[in-house]
Every structure is written in C-alpha cells, then in structure tokens.
C-alpha positions in Angstrom: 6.5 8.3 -4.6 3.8 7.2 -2.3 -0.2 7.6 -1.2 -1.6 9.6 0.9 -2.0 7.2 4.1 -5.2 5.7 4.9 -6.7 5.9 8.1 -5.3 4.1 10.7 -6.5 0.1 11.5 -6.8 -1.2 15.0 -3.9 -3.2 14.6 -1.4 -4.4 17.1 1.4 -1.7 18.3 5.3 -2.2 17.0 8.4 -1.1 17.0 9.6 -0.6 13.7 13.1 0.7 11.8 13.3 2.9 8.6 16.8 2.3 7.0 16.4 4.7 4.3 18.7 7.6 3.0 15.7 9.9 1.1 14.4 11.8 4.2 11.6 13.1 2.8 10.3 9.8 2.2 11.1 8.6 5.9 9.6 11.3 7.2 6.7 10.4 5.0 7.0 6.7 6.5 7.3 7.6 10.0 4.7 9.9 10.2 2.5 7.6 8.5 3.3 4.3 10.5 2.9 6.5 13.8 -0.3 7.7 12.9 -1.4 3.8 12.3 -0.1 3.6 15.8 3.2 1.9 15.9 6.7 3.3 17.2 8.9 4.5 14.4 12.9 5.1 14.5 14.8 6.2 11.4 18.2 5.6 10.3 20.0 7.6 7.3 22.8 5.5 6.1 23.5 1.5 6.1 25.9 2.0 8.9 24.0 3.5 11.1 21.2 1.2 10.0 22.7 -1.8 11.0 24.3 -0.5 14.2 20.7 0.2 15.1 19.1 -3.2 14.3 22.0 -5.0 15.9 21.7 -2.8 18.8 18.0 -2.5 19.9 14.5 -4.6 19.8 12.6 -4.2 16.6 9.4 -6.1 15.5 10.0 -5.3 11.8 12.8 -3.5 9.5 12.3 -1.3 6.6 15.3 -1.5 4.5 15.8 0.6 1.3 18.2 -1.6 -1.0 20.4 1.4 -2.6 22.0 3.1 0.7 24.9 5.2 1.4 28.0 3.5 3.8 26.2 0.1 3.5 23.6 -1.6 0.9 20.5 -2.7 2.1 21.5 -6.4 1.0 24.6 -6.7 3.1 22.4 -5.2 5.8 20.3 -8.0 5.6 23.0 -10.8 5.3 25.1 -9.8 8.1 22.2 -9.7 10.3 21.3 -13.1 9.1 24.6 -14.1 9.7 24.3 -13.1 13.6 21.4 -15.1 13.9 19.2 -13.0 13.9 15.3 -13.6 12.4 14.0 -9.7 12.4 11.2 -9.8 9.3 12.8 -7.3 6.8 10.4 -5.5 4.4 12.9 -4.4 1.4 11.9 -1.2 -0.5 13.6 -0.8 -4.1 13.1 1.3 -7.3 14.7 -1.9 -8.8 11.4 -4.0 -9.4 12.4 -6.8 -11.7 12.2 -10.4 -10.6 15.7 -11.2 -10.9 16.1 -8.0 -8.3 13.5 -9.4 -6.1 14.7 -13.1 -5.9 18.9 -11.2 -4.8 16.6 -9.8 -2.2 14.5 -12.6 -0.8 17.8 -14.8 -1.2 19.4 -12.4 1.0 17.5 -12.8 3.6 14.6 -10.1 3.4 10.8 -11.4 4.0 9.0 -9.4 2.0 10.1 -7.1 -1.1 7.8 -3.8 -2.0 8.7 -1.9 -5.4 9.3 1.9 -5.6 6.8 3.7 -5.8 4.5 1.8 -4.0 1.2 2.6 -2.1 1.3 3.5 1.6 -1.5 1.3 2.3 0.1 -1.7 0.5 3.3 -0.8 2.8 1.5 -0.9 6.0 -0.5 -3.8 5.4 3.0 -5.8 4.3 4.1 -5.0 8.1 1.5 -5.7 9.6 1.9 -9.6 8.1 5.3 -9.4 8.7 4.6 -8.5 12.9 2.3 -11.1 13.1 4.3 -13.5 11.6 7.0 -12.8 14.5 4.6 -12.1 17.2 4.8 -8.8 17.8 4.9 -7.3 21.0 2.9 -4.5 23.1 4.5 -1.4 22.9 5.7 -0.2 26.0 3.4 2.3 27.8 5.9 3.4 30.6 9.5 3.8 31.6 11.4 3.8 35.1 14.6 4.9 35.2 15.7 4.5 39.2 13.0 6.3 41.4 11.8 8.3 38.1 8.6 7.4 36.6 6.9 7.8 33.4 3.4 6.8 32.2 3.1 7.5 28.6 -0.9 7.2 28.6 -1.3 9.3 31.6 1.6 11.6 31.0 2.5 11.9 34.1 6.0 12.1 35.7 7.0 11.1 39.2 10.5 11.0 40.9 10.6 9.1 44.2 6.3 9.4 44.4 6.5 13.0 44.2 4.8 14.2 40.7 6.8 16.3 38.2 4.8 18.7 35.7 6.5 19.1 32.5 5.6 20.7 29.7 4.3 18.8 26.1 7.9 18.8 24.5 9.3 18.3 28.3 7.8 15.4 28.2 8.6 14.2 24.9 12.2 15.0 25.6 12.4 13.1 28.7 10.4 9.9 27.2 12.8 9.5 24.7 15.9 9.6 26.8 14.2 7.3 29.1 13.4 5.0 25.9 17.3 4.6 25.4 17.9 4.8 29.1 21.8 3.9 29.9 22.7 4.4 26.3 24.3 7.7 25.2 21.8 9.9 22.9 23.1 12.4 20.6 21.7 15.9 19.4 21.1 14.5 16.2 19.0 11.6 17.8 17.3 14.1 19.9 16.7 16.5 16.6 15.2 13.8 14.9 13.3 12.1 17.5 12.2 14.8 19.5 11.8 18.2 17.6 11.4 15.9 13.9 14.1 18.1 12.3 16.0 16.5 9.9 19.1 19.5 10.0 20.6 21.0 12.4 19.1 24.8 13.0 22.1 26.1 15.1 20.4 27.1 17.9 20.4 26.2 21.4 16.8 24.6 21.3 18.3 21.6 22.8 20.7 23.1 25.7 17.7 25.0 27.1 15.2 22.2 27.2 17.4 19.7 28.5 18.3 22.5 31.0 14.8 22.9 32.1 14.4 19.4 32.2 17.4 18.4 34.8 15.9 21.3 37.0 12.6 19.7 37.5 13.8 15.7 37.5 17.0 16.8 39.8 15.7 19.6 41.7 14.8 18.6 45.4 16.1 14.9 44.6 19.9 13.1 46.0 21.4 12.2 43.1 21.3 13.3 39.4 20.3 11.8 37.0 20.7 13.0 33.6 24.3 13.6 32.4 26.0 15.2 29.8 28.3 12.6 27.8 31.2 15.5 26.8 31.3 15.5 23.0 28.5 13.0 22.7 25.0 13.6 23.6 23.6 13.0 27.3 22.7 9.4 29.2 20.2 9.4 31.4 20.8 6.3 33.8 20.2 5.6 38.1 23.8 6.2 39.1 24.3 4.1 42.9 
C-alpha cells in the first residue's frame, strides 16, 4: 500500500490523528510520522474518530473516507459544522475526480489516493501544519506537584526525583498527556505497549501497580485512580 519511509526532515513537531480502520496501515502511519518526529494518535472507527478530534488539540487529521460507525465525509462535515478549521488530509482508494471534488466540498484540505507514497503523505502534512501554524510539541507535563520532562526523562513529585523504568515512563507520560481525562486499557494497549489486541494478561495491572508505588509512595495524597469499569485518571485531587 505504501513506501518505505524516508528519512526523517527537520521539520516542525505536531500533533496529528489517524482515523483509519486498516490497522496495519496505521501502524504503518504512526510509526512512520513518529519517526519524522511528530506525535501520533490513532483512532479505529468514525466514532471514535470524531469523538477524538472534537475532544482534543490536533495540528492536522488523517481521515480514511470508507470507515466503520461513521464515513470519513460526515466526519469532516460535522466538524465543519462546529466550527471548527482542523486541516484534514483525506486518504481514499477511490481516486477519481468526481471522488476528490465530494471530498474537498466536504470540507477536507488536501485529498491523497490509495496507494500512495509515504513521502508524498508526509510532505502533504507538513503543508497542511504550516498552513495552520503548527505548534511546538509539548516537552513536559505537570500534574499537581508531579513533574515530567520528556527530554530529560526525568520524574519528580514535590522536588523529590522518581526513577522509573523505560516503559514506566512511557506509561506515566501518557496518562499525564490526557491528565483529568479517563484512559482506558485499550488506549493504554495501543499507546503505550503498540498492541493493537488485547493479549489477556495482566501486563497493564502490574505496571500501573508499580507505577502508583513510586509516584504515591512517601507523598499525601494519591494520585492516580482507577475509574471502576473504565480505565484510570490521573488528576491533582484537593
């Protein structure tokens, strides 16, 4: 379906959202845009899609037109309809200029026929972030009196460092990426361990375990919870 990626350009760092339902080839487009250093989420269905867009801060959306739930089109258009000015790139196997123009008419920016090149892709967003402005990355996170430096890697609760281990770390970063929103194993799966099933083990349990011990050890207050049925939030509680 698509290149091999080229290697990566000293571009400007952004936030960017798959919507596509082939995982393989959003695994394919995550690793790639990470490794030309931006931030890469991933959603599965048009639903979850568009409950993602509407929800959090994205320089640019990657929306595959034939989607489970919800069609990449109406995707587009509701967001439109909010108000809101996101620069969609639309993927499609449907390549034909009247299939183009129902995109572009719908609201997307830019419109990229399956298969395509990798390189072509990442160049498209790239135009597409400058065109809104794109914004730095975030290189740290503070959740209460707990600190994270994502260049250094180092942790600190109330000034006191915190040694975690590598996937610690990443564990903790991306909970305190969606601080005060609930996170569920199949985020953390995704996000965190890059599985795209669910391997019925405990991975999860034990790491987050591990984890509340060294943030919560020693400190007042906790402050990662377990959302009962959900996932787990980690917020500053008063």
């Amino acid at each position: 379906m698509i290149e091999a990626p080229t290697a990566p350009t000293s571009t400007k760092s952004m936030r960017i959202l798959i919507i596509e339902d082939d995982r393989e080839a959003a695994s394919y487009l995550v690793k790639a845009l990470k490794e030309s250093g931006h931030v890469a989420d991933h959603a599965a269905d048009g639903e979850e899609g568009l409950y993602a867009a509407e929800t959090r801060d994205y320089d640019v959306l990657i929306v595959d037109r034939m989607l489970p739930k919800l069609d990449g089109l109406s995707i587009i258009s509701r967001l439109r309809e909010s108000g809101q000015s996101t620069p969609v790139l639309i993927l499609s196997a449907l390549g034909q200029v009247d299939d183009r123009v129902k995109g572009l008419r719908a609201g997307g920016d830019d419109y990229l026929s399956k298969p395509f090149a990798i390189s072509e892709l990442l160049a498209r967003v790239e135009v597409l972030g400058r065109r809104r402005g794109a914004k730095d990355v975030e290189t740290s996170y503070r959740v209460g009196d707990l600190e994270l430096d994502r260049l250094s890697h180092e942790v600190r609760r109330a000034g006191k460092p915190i040694v975690l281990q590598p996937r610690e770390f990443r564990l903790l970063e991306y909970l305190m990426k969606n601080a005060n929103q609930v996170v569920t194993r199949t985020m953390l799966l995704e996000n965190v361990w890059d599985y795209h099933f669910d391997p019925q083990t405990n991975v999860i349990d034990v790491h987050i375990s591990r984890l509340r011990s060294k943030i919560e050890r020693d400190f007042g207050s906790p402050i990662l919870h377990t959302v009962r049925g959900a996932g787990y939030i980690i917020r500053a509680d008063d």
